[in-house]
C-alpha positions in Angstrom: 116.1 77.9 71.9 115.1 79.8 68.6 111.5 79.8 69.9 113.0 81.5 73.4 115.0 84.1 71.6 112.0 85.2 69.2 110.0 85.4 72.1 112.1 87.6 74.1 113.3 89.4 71.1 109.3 90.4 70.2 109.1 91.6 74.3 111.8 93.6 73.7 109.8 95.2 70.9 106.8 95.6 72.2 108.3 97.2 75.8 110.1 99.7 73.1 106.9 100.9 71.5 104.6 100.7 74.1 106.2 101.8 76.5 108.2 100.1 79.9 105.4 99.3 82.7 104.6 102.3 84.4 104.9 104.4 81.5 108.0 106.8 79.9 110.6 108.4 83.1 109.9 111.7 82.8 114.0 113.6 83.3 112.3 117.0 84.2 114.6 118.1 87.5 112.7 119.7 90.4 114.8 122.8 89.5 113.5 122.9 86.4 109.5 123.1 87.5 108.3 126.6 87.4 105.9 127.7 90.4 103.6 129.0 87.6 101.3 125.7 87.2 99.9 126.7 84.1 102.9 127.7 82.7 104.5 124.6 83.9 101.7 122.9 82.8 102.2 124.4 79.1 106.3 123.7 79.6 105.0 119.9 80.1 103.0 119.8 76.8 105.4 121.8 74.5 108.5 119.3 75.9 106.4 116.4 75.2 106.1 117.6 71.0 110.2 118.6 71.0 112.4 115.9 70.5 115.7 115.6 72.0 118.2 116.1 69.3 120.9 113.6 70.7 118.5 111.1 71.7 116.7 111.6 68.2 113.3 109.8 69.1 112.7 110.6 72.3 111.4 113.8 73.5 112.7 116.5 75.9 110.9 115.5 78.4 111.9 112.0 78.8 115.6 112.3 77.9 118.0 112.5 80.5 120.5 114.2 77.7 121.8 117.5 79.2 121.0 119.4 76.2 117.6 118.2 76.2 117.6 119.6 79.8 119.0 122.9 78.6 115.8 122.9 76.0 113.6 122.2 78.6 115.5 125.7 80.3 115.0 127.6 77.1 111.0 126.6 76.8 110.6 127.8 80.6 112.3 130.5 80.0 110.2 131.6 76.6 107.4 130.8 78.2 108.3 133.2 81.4 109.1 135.8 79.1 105.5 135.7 77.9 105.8 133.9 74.3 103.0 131.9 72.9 103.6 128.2 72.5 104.1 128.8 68.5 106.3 131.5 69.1 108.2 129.3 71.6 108.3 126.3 69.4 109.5 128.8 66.0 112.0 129.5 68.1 113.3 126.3 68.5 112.8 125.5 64.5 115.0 128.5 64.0 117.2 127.4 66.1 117.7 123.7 65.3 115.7 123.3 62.2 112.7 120.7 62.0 114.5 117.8 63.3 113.7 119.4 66.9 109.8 118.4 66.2 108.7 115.2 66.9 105.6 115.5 64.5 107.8 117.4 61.6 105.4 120.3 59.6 104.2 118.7 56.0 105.6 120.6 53.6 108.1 119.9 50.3 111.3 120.4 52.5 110.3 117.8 54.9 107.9 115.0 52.3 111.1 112.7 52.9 110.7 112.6 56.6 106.9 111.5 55.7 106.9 109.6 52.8 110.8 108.3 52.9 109.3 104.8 55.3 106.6 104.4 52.9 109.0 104.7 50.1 111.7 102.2 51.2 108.7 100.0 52.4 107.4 100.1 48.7 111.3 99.7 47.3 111.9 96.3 49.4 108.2 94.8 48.4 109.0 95.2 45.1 111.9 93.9 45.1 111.4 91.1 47.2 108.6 90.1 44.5 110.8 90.3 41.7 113.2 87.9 43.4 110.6 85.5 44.3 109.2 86.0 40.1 112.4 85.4 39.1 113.1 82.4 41.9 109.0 80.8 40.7 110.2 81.1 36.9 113.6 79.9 36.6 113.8 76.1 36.0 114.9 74.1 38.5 118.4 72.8 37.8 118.7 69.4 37.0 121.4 67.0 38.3 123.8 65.2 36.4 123.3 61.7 35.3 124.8 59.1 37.6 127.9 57.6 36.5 128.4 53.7 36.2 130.3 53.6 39.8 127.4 55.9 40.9 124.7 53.8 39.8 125.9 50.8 40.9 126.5 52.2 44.8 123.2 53.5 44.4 121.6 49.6 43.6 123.7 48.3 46.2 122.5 50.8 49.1 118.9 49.8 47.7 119.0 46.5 47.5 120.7 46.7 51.4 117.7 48.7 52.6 115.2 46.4 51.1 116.6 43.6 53.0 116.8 45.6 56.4 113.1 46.8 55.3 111.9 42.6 54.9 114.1 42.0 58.0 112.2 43.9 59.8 108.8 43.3 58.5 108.9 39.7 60.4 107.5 38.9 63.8 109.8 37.3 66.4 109.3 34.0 67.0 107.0 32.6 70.2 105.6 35.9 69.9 102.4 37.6 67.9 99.1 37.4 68.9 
């Protein structure tokens, strides 16, 4: 049963970050597609590198979120208006901050978004090697002596076992080979 749930529990991860078969549902209404191809074709790219901010890791153009459909609006309608896809995505930064990227810019205000993972990575390895130090150098508690009641069970359960044990040891009679 453990076996079963691990299994289906590791599926369920790997469907997550891989993807479901057939790849991501795309949310994109058709009242949303521009006639403009290129454009549209530019609107598909830029919503594929903005993440939905109430979904948080999936991206604008996947998430069924209506504010991720009213982001997909505004990027049509920068791009409509003739602004580049920088000047479309700075808008949105200004807008909603760095969150709204996916792939967040490298600089000092966002090393926590980058390194933060690696640190907490580095926090619980060390840790968890200090607890197994401490586990490998700490003595192993002894038990108590036995008391005389104890000790005297203990010879009796013995000496029981060792009887069963030459019990069974025999063959039964008429038969061997």
């Amino acid at each position: 049963m453990r076996r079963l749930g691990l299994v289906l529990l590791l599926l369920g991860a790997a469907l997550v970050f891989v993807g479901a078969p057939g790849g991501p549902a795309r949310a994109v209404l058709p009242d949303e597609i521009l006639d403009d191809s290129v454009l549209e074709g530019r609107a598909r790219e830029l919503s594929k590198v903005v993440r939905c901010v109430v979904c948080q890791n999936e991206s604008i153009d996947s998430s069924n979120a209506e504010l991720a459909r009213e982001l997909r609006l505004i990027v049509r309608e920068r791009l409509v208006a003739g602004d580049s896809d920088q000047q479309v995505l700075d808008f949105l930064v200004a807008r909603y901050g760095d969150f709204v990227l996916l792939r967040p810019p490298f600089r000092p205000a966002t090393y926590f978004l980058w390194f933060g993972p690696l640190v907490f990575l580095g926090v619980g390895v060390a840790g968890l090697a200090l607890v197994l130090r401490r586990r490998r150098l700490q003595p192993a508690a002894e038990a108590p002596p036995l008391n005389a009641e104890e000790r005297g069970r203990l010879a009796r359960l013995v000496e029981e076992e060792g009887q069963e044990s030459r019990a069974g040891n025999r063959l039964p009679e008429g038969g061997g080979s």
